[in-house]
RODO-2510 file (C-alpha; in nm, 4 decimals, decimal comma):
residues 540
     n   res          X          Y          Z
     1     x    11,8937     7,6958     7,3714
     2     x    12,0067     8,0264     7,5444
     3     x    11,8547     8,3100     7,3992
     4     x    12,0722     8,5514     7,2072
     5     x    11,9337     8,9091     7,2398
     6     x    11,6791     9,0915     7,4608
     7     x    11,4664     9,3327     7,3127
     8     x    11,3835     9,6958     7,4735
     9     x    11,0847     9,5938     7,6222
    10     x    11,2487     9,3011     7,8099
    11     x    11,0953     8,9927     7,5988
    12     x    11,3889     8,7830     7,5384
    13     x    11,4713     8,6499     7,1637
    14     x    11,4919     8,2394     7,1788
    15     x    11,6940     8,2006     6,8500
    16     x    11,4191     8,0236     6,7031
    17     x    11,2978     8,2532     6,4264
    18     x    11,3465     8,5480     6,6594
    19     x    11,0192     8,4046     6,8038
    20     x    10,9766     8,6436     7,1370
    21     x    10,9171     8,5493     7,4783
    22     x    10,7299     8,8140     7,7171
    23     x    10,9822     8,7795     8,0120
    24     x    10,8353     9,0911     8,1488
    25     x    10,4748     8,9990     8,1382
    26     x    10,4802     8,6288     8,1450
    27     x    10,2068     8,6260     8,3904
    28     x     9,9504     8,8460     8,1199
    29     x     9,9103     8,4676     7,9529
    30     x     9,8128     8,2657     8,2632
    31     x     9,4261     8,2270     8,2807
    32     x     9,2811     8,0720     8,5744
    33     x     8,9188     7,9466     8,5056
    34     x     8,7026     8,2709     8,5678
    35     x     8,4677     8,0040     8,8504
    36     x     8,8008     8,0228     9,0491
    37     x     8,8069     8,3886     9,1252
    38     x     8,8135     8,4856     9,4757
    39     x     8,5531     8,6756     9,6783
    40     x     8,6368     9,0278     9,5837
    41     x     8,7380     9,1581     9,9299
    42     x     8,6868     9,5074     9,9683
    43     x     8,9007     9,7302    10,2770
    44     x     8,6654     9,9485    10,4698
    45     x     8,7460    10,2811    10,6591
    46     x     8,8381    10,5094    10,3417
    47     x     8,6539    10,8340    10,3294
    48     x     8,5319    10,8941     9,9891
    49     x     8,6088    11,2608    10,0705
    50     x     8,9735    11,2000    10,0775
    51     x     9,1648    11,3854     9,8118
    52     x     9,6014    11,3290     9,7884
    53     x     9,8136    11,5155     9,5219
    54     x    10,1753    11,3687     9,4754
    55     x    10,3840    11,6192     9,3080
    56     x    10,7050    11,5526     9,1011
    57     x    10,7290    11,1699     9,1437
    58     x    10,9543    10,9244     8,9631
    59     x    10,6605    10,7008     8,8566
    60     x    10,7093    10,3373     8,7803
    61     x    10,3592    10,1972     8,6610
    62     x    10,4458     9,8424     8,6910
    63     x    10,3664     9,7876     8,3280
    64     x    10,7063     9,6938     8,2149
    65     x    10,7610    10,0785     8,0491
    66     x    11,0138    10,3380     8,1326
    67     x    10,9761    10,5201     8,4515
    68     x    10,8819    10,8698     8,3626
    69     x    10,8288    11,2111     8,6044
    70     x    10,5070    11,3699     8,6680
    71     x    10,2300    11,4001     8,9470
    72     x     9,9889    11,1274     9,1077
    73     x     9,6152    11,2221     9,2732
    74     x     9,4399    11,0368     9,4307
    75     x     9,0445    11,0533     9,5331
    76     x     8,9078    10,8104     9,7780
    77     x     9,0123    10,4613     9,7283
    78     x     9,1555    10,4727     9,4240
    79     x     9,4205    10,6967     9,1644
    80     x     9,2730    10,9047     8,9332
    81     x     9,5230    11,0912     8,7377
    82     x     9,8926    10,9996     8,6604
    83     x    10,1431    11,2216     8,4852
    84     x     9,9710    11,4928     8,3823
    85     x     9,7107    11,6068     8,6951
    86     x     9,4091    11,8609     8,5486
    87     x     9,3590    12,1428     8,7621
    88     x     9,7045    12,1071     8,9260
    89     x     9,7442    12,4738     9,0634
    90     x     9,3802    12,4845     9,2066
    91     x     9,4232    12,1206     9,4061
    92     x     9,7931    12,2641     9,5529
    93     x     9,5842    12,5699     9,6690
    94     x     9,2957    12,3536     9,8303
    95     x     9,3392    12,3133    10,1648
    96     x     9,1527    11,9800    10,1912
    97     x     9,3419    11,8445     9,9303
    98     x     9,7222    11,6440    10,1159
    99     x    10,0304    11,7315     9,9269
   100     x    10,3048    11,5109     9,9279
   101     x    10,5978    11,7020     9,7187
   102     x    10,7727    11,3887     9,5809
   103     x    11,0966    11,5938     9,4939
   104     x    11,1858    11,3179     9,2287
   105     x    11,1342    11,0196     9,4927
   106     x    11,0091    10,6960     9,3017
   107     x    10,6082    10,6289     9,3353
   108     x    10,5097    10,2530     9,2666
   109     x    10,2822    10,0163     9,3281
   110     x    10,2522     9,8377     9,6530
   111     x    10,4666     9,5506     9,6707
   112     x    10,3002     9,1611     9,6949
   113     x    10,3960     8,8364     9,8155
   114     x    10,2670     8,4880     9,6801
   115     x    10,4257     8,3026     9,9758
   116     x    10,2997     8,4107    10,2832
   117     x    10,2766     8,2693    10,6597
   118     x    10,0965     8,5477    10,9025
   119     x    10,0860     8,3071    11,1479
   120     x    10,4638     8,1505    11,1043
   121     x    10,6692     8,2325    11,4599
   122     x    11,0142     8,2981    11,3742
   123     x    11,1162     7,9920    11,6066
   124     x    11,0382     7,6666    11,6698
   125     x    10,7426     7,5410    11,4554
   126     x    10,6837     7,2883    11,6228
   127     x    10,5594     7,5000    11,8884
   128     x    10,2929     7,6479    11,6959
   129     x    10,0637     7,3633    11,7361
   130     x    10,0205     7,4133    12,1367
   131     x    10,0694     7,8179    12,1304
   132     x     9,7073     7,9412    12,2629
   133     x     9,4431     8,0818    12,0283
   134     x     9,5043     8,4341    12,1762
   135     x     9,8646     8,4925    12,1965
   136     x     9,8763     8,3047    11,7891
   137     x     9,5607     8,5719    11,6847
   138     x     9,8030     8,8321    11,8184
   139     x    10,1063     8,7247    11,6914
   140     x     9,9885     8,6346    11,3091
   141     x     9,7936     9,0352    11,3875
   142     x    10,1417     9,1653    11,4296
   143     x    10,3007     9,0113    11,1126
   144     x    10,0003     9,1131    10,8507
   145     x    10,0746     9,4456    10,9837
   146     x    10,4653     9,3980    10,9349
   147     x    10,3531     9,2957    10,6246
   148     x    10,2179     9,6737    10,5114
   149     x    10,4934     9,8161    10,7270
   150     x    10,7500     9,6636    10,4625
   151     x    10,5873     9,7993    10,1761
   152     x    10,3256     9,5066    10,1191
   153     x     9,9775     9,5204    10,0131
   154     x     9,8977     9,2232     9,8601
   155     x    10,0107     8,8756    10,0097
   156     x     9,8716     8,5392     9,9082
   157     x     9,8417     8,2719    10,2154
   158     x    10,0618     7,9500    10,1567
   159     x     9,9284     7,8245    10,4963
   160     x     9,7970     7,8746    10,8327
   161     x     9,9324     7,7229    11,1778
   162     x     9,5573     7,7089    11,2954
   163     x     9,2491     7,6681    11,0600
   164     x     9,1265     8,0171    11,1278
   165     x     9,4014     8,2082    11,1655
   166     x     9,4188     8,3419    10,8417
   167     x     9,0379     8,3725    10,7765
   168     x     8,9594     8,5794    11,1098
   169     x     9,2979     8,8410    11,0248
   170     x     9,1926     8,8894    10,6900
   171     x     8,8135     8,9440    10,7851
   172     x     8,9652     9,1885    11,0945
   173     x     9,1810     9,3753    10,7919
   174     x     8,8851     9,4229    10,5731
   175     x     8,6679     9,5099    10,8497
   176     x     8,9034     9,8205    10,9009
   177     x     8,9970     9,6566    11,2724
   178     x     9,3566     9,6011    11,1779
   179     x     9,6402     9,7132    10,9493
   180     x     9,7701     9,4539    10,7244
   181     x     9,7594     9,4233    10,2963
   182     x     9,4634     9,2460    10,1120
   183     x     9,4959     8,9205    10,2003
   184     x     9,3540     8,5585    10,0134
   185     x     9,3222     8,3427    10,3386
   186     x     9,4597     7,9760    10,3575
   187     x     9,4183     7,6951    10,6086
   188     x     9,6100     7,3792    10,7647
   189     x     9,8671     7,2563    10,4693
   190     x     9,6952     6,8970    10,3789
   191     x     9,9423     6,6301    10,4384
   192     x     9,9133     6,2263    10,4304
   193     x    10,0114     6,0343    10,7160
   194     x    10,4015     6,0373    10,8225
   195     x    10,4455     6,2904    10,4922
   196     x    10,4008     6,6200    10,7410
   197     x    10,6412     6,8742    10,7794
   198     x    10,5221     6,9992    11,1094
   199     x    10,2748     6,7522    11,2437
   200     x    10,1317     7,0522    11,4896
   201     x     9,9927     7,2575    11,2450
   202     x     9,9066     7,0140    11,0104
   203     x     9,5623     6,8876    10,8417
   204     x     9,5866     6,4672    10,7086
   205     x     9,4232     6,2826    10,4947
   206     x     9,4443     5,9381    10,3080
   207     x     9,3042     5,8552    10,0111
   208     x     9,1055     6,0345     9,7879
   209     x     8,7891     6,0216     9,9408
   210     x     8,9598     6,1459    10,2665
   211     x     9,1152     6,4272    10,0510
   212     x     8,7749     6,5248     9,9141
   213     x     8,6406     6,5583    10,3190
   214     x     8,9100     6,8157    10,4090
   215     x     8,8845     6,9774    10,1230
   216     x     8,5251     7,0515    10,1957
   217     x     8,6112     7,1204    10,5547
   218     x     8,8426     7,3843    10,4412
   219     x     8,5995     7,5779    10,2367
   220     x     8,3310     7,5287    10,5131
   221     x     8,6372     7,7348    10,6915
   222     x     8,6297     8,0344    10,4148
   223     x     8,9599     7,9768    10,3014
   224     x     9,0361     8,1626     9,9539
   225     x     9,2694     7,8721     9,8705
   226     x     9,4071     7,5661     9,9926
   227     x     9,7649     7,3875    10,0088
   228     x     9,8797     7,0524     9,9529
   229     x    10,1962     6,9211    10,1276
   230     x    10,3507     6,6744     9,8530
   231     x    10,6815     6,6762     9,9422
   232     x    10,9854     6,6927    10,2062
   233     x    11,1810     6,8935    10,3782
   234     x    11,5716     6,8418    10,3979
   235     x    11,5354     7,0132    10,7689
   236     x    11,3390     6,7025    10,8762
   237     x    11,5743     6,4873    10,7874
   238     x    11,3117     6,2074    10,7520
   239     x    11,0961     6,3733    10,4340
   240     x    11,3436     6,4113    10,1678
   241     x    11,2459     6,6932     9,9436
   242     x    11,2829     6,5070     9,6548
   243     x    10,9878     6,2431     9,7772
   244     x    10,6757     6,2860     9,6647
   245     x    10,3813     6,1727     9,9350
   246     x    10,0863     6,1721     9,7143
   247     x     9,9394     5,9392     9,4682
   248     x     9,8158     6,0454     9,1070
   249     x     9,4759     5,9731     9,2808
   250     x     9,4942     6,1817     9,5816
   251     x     9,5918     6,4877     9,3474
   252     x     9,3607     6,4486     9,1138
   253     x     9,0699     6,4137     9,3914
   254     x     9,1998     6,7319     9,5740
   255     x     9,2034     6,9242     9,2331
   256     x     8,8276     6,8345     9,1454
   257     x     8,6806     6,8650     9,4943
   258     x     8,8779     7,2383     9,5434
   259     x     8,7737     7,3353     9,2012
   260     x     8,4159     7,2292     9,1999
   261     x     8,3722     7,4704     9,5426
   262     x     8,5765     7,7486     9,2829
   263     x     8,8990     7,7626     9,5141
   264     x     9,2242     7,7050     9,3651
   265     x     9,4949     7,5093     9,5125
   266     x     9,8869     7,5607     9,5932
   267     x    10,1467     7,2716     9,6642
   268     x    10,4807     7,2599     9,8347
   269     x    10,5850     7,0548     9,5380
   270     x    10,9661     7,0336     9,5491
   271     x    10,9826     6,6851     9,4515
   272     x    11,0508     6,6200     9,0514
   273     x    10,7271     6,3866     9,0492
   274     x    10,5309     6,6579     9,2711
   275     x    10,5506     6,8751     9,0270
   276     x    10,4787     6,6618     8,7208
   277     x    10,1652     6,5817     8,9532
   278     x    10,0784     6,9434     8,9698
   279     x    10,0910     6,9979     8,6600
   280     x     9,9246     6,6854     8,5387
   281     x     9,6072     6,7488     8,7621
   282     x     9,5697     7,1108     8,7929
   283     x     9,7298     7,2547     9,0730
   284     x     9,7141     7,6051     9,0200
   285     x    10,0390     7,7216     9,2240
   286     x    10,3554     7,5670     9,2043
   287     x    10,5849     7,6085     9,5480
   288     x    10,9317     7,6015     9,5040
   289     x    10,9699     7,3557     9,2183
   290     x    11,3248     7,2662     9,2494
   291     x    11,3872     6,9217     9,1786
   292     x    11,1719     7,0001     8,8251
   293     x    11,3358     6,7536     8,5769
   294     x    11,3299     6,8119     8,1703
   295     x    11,0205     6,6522     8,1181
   296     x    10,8028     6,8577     8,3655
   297     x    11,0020     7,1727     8,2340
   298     x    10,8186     7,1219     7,9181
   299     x    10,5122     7,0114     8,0822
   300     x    10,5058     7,3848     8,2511
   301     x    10,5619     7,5425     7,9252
   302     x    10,3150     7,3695     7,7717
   303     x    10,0666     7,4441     8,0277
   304     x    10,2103     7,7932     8,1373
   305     x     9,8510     7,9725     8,1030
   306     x     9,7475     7,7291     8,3407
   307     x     9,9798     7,7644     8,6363
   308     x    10,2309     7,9928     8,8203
   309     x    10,5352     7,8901     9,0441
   310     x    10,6411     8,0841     9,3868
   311     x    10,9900     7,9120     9,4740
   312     x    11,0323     8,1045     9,8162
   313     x    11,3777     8,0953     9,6867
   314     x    11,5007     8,3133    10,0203
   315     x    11,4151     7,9922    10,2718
   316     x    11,7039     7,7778    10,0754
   317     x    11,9399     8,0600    10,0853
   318     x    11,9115     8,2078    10,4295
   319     x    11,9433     7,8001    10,5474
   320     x    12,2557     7,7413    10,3942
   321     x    12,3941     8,0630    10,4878
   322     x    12,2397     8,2296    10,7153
   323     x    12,1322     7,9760    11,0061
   324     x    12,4655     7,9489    11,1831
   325     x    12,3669     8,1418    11,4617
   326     x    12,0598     7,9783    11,5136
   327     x    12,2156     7,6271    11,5732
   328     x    12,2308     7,5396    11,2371
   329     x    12,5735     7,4958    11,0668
   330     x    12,6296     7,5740    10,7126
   331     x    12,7986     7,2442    10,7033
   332     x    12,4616     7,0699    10,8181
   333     x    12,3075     7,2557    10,5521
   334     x    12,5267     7,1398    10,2845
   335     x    12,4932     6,7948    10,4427
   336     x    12,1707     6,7189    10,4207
   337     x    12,1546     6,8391    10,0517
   338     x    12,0094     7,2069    10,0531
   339     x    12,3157     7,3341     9,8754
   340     x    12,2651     7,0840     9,6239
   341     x    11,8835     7,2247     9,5642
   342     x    11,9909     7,5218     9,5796
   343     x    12,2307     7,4894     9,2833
   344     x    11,9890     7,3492     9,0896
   345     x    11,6666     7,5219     9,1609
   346     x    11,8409     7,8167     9,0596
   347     x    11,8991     7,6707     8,7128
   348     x    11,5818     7,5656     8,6798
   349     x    11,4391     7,8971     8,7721
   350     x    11,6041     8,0594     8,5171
   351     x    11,5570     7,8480     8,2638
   352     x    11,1491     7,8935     8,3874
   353     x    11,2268     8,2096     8,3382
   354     x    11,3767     8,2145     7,9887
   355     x    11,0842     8,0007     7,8781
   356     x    10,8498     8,3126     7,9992
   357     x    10,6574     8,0765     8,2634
   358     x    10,5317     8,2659     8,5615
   359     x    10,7504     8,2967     8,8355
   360     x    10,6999     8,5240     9,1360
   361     x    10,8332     8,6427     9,4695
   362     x    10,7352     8,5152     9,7989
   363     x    11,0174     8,3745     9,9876
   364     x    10,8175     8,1517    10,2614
   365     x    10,9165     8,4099    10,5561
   366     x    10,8405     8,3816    10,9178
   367     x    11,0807     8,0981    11,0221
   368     x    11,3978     8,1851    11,2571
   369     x    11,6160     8,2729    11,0049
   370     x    11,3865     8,4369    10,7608
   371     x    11,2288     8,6779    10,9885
   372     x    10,9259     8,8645    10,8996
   373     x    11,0355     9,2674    10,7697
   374     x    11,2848     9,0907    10,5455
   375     x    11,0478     9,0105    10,2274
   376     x    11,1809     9,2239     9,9497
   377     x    11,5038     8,9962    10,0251
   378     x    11,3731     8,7999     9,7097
   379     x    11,3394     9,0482     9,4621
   380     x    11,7446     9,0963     9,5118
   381     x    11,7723     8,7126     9,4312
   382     x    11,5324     8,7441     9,1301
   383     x    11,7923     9,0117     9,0163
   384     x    12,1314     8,8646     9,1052
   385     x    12,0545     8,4875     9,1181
   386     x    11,7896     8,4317     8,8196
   387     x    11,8227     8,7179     8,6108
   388     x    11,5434     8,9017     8,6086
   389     x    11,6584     9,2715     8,5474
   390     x    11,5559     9,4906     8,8152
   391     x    11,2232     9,6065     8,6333
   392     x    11,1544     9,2034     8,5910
   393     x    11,1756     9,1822     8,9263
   394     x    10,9045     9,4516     9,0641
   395     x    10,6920     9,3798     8,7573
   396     x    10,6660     9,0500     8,9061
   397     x    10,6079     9,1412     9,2943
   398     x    10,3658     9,4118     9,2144
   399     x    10,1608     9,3290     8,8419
   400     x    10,2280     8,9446     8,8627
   401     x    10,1068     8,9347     9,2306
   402     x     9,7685     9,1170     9,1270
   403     x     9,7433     8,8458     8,8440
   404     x     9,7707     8,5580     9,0985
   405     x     9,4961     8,7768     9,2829
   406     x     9,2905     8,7543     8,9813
   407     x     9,2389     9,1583     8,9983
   408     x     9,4759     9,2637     8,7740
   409     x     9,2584     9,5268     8,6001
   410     x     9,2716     9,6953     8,9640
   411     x     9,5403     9,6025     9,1501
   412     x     9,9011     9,5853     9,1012
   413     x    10,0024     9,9299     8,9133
   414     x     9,9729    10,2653     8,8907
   415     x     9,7326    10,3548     8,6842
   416     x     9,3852    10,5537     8,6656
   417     x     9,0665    10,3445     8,7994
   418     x     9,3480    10,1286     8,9939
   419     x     9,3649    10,1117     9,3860
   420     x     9,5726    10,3315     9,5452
   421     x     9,8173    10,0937     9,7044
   422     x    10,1323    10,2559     9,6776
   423     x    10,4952    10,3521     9,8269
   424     x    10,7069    10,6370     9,7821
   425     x    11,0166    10,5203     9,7907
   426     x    11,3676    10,7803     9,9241
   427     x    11,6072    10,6088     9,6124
   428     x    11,5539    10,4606     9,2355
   429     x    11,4839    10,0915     9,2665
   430     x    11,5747    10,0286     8,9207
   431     x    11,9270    10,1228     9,0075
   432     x    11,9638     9,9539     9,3276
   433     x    11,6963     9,7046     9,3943
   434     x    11,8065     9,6768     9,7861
   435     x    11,6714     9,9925     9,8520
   436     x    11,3232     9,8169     9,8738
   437     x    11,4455     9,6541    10,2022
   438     x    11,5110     9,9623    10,3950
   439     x    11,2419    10,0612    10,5551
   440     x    11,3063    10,3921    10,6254
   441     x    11,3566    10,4803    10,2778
   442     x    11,0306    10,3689    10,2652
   443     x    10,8683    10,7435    10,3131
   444     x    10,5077    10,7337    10,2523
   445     x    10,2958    10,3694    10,2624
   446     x     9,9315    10,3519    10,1308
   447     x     9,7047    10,1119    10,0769
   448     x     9,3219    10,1753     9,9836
   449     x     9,3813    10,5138     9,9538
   450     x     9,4131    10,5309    10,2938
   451     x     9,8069    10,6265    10,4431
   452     x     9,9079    10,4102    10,6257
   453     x    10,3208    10,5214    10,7240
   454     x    10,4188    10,9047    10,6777
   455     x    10,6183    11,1603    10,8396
   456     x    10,4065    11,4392    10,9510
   457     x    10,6888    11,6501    10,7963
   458     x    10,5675    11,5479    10,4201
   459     x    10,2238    11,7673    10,4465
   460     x    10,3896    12,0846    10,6219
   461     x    10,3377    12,3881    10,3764
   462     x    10,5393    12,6554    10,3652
   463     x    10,2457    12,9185    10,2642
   464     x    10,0069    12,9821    10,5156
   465     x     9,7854    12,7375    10,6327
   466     x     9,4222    12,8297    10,5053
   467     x     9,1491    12,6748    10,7608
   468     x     8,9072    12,4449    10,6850
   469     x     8,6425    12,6807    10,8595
   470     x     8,6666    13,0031    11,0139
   471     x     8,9701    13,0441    11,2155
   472     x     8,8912    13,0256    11,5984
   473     x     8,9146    13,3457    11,8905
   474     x     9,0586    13,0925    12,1179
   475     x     9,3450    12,8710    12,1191
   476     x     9,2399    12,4804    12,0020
   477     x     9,4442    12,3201    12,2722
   478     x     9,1488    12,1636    12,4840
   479     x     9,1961    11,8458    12,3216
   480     x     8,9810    11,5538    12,3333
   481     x     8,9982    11,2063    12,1609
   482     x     8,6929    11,0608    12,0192
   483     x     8,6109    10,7625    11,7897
   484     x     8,4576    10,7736    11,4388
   485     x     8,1014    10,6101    11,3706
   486     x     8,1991    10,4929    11,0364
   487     x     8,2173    10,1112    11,1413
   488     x     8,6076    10,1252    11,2138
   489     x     8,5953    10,2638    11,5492
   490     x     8,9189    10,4663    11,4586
   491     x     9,0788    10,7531    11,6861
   492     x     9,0630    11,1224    11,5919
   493     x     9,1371    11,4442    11,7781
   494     x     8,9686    11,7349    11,8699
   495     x     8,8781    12,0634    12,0506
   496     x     8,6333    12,0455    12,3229
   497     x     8,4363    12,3575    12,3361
   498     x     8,2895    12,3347    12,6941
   499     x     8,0886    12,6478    12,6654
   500     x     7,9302    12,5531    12,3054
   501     x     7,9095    12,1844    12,3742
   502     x     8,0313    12,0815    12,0416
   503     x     8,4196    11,9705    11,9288
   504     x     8,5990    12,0634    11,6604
   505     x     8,8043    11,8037    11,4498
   506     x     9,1288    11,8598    11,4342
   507     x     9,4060    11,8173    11,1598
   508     x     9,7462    11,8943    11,0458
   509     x     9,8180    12,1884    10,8270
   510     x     9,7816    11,9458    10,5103
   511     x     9,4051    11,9030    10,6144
   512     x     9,5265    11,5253    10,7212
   513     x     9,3479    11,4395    11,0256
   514     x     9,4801    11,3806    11,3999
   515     x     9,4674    11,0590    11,5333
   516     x     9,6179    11,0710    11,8338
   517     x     9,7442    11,3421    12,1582
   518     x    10,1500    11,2171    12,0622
   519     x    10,0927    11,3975    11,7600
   520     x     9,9947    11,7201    11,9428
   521     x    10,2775    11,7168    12,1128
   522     x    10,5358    11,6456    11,7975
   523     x    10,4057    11,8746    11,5877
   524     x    10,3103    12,1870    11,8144
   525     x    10,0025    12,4218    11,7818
   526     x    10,1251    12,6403    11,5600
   527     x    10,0911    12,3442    11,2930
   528     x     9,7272    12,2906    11,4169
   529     x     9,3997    12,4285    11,2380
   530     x     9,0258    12,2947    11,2243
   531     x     8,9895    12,0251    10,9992
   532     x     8,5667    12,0342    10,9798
   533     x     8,2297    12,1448    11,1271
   534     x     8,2139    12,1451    11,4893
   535     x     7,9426    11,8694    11,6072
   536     x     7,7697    11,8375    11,9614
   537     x     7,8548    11,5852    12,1612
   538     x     7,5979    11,3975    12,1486
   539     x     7,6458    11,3376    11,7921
   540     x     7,8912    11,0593    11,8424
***
């Protein structure tokens, strides 16, 4: 039955009794056993020192409630006032305190995908499988940090080309080494023989006692989670997508053996009897689900606390309309039947959707014609395609994703004792949800506290810088780069004081530090003042 009224905090009225159905926060029901909770990964190189004031923001707290104005700050790694900032007037006049003046720009949470491929080419997959270690470790480096330079902080691995791949990156995030969001690893997608997609980057197994063996293998790897390939592909042309390649038996031994070593798993599950399989046997995360018939509709609802669906909706769209001018024709699409699932994955979706059963964004990116940079694609289609309303939609890629991450009391909103994993955002996204796919309205990118994308023009002050220390008789322009000893190795700049020895840290007027001798240049000295105690140079 379609519902008949929405009340005004987005839960949708069923016409049964009025009963109400949280379409806003479906995902605050789902409760994945507490032994499956992931290693609580923690990203190093934030100075505990660090103090950031955000003044007159546009604050959307990814709780589903009205936006509302007021200031953010934020200490180390994490926010601790929002709205209404104690002390505001003294922290504006401390000079080691940044100041971002929001000027009514919209400050949210970091944005998260459930579908992700670092280590996905945008070409020929079938190439992935010879590529060489080092040019694949660079190329799945670049995309976690594409990743975080599209707003992204949280992504959840729905496979790896290689059975490291995503393991080392994430480690090399954590570690400081490399930009990119939090990350949950993944290995090889487990297929059965002749039901791969891309034989190359594939792991097989037969049977369930087979399953069980790469199961194991895959946590000896220090995957977070691990992926079962169930079903076809329409692009193959020889797995239909509405086959299912695994027995009752093989699922149900994958399940156990994954859950037993506490690592959930995910499916591409397009299939009608995939699904009914996932859901039968525990499969935690649903891929795509489009062939979902009646019958495993109401098996999801039934079991909605159990399981959440990521249907990477962007891949079927983007094929059928969007592949032309990489050799494949709209009318090949529509031949081989992805117009068809399209049309009704769609109504499925929404009808998930209207039943309040988790669905999130992640929209399987990395392949020709879904390049990587496009991701927030799929909150549009949320909006326009399965009506979510706009606030839906970024509930979903920002509190839902922290849910799936099984860190919701931390991640995924902006609230005190959260991390600060945020964007600042040049436009309202609740009025035009596109805006989230223009990166250069995407002014100010944090994650951990730590920025990651700014313009050095949103910490100039127009009151006079106050130094850190004592202003200097000579000019600071004997610059130097040296590297922190904090474990990260990372680049700052400084004055070299020949005569003394020692060398003086240098940072922009905001008290935010230099990292590199571009940045001299850009900015000019004028904008340059001390930014801490001089140290010899044998301190470092």
């Amino acid at each position: 039955m379609a519902p008949v009224a929405v009340d005004g905090s987005g839960r949708l009225l069923n016409g049964f009794n009025g009963h109400k159905v949280d379409t806003m926060n479906p995902h605050d029901l789902v409760q994945f056993d507490k032994s499956l909770t992931p290693k609580k990964y923690e990203i190093k190189g934030t100075s505990p020192d660090s103090k950031i004031l955000f003044t007159d923001v546009n604050i959307i707290d990814s709780t589903g409630s009205d936006p509302f104005q007021g200031d953010v700050y934020i200490e180390g790694e994490r926010v601790k006032f929002v709205g209404s900032v104690p002390n505001k007037d003294s922290l504006i006049k401390n000079s080691n305190v940044r100041k971002v003046e929001g000027r009514g720009r919209t400050l949210m949470s970091g944005l998260g995908d459930a579908h992700v491929h670092f280590s996905w080419n945008e070409g020929d997959l079938g190439k992935l499988g010879g590529l060489g270690v080092e040019e694949h470790t660079l190329l799945t480096a670049r995309s976690a940090q594409t990743y975080l330079d599209s707003g992204y902080t949280m992504c959840f691995g729905a496979a790896s080309a290689k059975e490291r791949l995503d393991c080392v990156v994430r480690d090399a995030i954590n570690a400081g080494h490399l930009p990119g969001p939090r990350y949950l690893a993944n290995g090889k997608e487990i297929a059965v023989p002749d039901g791969d997609l891309v034989a190359g980057i594939t792991a097989f197994a037969s049977g369930p006692l087979e399953m069980r063996e790469v199961i194991r293998h895959h946590v000896k790897l220090g995957v977070d989670q691990i992926k079962l390939s169930m079903s076809g592909e329409q692009i193959t042309e020889t797995r239909d997508a509405q086959d299912c390649y695994f027995t009752d038996e093989e699922t149900a031994a994958c399940v156990d053996e994954g859950h037993r070593h506490g690592r959930r798993l995910c499916a591409h599950a397009r299939a009608r009897d995939s699904v009914k399989q996932c859901v039968k046997h525990g499969v935690d995360i649903i891929y795509h689900a489009s062939w979902i018939d009646d019958e495993g509709m109401d098996m999801l609802e039934k079991n909605k606390t159990k399981h959440m669906v990521a249907p990477g909706l962007n891949w079927l769209i983007a094929t059928i309309y969007e592949s032309g001018a990489f050799g494949y024709s709209f009318e090949k699409a529509e031949q081989v039947g992805y117009k068809k699932e399209l049309d009704v994955a769609i109504k499925g979706l929404k009808e998930m959707h209207r039943r309040g059963i988790t669905v999130l964004p992640g929209g399987d990116y990395g392949f020709a014609w879904t390049p990587h940079g496009t991701y927030a694609r799929d909150l549009e289609h949320f909006v326009k395609l399965l009506d979510f309303t706009p606030m839906e939609s970024i509930v979903a890629a920002t509190a839902g994703v922290a849910k799936l991450f099984m860190r919701e009391e931390e991640l995924g909103k902006i609230k005190p004792g959260y991390y600060a994993d945020c964007i600042l955002v040049d436009g309202d996204p609740l009025k035009d949800i596109t805006v989230l796919q223009d990166h250069d309205k995407l002014n100010v990118i944090m994650i951990n506290g730590r920025i990651h994308k700014a313009s050095y023009k949103e910490f100039l002050r127009t009151e006079t810088p106050q130094a850190t220390i004592e202003p200097q008789a000579v000019p600071l322009t004997n610059y130097v780069a040296y590297s922190l000893d904090d474990g990260t190795k990372r680049t700052r700049i400084g004055h070299l004081d020949t005569k003394a020895g020692t060398i003086i840290p240098l940072s922009f007027a905001s008290g935010t530090p230099l990292e590199n001798l571009y940045q001299t240049i850009e900015i000019g000295r004028d904008q340059i003042i001390p930014g801490g105690e001089a140290f010899a140079l044998t301190e470092r």
